[in-house]
N, C-alpha and C positions, 0 to 999 in steps of 0.2 A: 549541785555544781562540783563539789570535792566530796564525790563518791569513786568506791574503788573503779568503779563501772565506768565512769564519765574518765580515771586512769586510763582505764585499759583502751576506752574507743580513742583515748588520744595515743595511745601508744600506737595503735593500729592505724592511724593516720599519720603517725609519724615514721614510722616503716613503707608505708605508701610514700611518702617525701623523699625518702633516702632510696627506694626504687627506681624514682625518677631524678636521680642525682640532685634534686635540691636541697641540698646540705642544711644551708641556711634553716630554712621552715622547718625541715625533721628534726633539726637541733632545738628549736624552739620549742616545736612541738612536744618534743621527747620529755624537753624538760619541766612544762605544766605538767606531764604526766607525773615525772618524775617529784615534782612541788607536792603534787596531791598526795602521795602514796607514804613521801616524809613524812606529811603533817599526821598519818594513819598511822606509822611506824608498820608499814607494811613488807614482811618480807621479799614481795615482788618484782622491789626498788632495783636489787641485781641484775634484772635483766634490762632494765631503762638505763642505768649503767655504762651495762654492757655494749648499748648501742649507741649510746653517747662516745663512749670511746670508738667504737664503730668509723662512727662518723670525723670525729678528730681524725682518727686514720687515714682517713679520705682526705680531707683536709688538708694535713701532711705531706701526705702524695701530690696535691694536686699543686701545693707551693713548691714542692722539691722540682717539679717537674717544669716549675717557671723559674726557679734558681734562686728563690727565696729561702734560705736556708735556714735564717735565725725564726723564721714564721713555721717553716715546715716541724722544725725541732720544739717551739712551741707548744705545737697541736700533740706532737707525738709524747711530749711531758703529760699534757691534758691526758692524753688517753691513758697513759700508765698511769697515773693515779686514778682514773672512773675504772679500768679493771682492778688494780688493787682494794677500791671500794666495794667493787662487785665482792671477789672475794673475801673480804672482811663480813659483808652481811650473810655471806652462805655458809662461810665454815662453823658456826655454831651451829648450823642448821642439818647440813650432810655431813654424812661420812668425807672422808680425804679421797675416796676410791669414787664416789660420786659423778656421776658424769658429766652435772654443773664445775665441779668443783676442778676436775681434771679440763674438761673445757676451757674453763678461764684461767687457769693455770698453763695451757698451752698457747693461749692467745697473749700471755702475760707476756711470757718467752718470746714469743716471735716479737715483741713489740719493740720487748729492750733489745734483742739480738740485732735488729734490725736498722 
């Protein structure tokens, strides 16, 4: 049950969720996966993350766009700290030039610019 394996096919069904705009469940989703991989101390964690913030993003957008501003701004806090997170568990691992590393450092950017 909290095998890396039983992570990954929830990650992979939590990506199916968020394909299908259901925030909700791919958020839940994400984050068993996410649960499992802590309790492993697995460096993989970064990209569940990454799509945690993902989906806050989404989130975001989707309150901004109903005029919910203090909800929208919420979610968009939520995601800058699961990218900041992401980034903390990579850079011991990559180089700075890395293309994780430059990725979620560009995703970082946009999140607070925005």
């Amino acid at each position: 049950k909290d095998h890396i394996e039983t992570a990954k096919i929830l990650g992979s069904l939590g990506h199916l969720y968020l394909c299908q705009e259901d925030l909700d469940r791919a958020e839940a989703t994400i984050n068993q996966a996410l649960s499992i991989l802590q309790q492993k101390q697995h460096p993989s964690q970064f990209l569940f993350y990454e799509t945690l913030a993902k989906i806050h993003l989404q989130k975001a957008t989707a309150e901004e766009n109903e005029g919910r501003i203090t909800e929208a701004k919420t979610f968009k806090i939520q995601a800058i700290k699961e990218l900041e997170q992401a980034l903390a568990i990579i850079r011991p691992l990559f180089p700075e030039d890395s293309a994780y590393v430059i990725r979620i450092q560009g995703k970082l950017k946009s999140a607070r610019d925005n």
